[in-house]
C-alpha positions as CSV (number, residue, x, y, z in Angstrom):
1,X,113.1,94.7,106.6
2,X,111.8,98.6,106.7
3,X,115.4,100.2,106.4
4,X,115.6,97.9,103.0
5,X,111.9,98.6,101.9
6,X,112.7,102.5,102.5
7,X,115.5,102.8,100.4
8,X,114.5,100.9,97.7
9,X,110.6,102.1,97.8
10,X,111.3,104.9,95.6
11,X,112.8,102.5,92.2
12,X,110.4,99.7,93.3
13,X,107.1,102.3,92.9
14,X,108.3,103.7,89.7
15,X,108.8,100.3,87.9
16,X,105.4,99.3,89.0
17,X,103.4,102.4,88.2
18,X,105.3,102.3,84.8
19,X,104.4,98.5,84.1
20,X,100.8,99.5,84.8
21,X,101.1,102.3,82.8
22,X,101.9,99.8,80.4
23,X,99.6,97.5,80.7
24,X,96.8,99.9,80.1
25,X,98.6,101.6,77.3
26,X,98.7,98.3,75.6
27,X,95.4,96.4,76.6
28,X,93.0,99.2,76.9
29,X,91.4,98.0,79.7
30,X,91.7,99.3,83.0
31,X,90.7,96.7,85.1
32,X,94.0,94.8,83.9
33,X,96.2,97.5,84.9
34,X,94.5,97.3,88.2
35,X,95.0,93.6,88.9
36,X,98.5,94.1,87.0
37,X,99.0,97.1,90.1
38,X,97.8,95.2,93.5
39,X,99.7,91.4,92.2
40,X,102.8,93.5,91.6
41,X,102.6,95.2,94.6
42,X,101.1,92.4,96.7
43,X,104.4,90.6,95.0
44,X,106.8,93.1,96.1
45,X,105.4,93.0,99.8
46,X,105.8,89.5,99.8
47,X,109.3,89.5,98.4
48,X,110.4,92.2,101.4
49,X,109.1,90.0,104.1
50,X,110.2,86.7,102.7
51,X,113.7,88.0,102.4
52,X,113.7,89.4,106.1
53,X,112.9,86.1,107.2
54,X,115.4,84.2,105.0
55,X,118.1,87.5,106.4
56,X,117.1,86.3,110.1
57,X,117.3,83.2,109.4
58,X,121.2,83.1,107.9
59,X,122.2,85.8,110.4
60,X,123.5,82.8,113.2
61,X,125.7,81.2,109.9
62,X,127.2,84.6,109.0
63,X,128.4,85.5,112.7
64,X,129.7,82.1,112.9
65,X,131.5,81.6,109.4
66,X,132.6,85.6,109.2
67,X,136.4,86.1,108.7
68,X,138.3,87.6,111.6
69,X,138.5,91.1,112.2
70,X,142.2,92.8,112.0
């Protein structure tokens, strides 16, 4: 789960911060941005562990369904 969160931390922070950037811009209040900030990143968290778990979990039907090596 970290190597994909590392290399995709970068992009991931940047469309956040620019949503919330948003968000103010265009409601003028900044508790909005805030909750906007932590569910988006609370979301993204939750997206990183919930796809290493579903990875884990397919890992046994890749090894056993891969083609053969040459």
């Amino acid at each position: 789960m970290w190597d994909h969160y590392k290399r995709t931390f970068v992009g991931i922070q940047l469309v956040i911060s620019m949503v919330t950037v948003l968000v103010l811009l265009a409601t003028h209040y900044w508790i909005h941005a805030v909750v906007f900030f932590l569910c988006m990143q609370l979301g993204s968290v939750a997206g990183a562990v919930w796809g290493n778990r579903l990875r884990r979990k397919l890992q046994p039907y890749r090894l056993q369904h891969s083609p053969p090596h040459k």
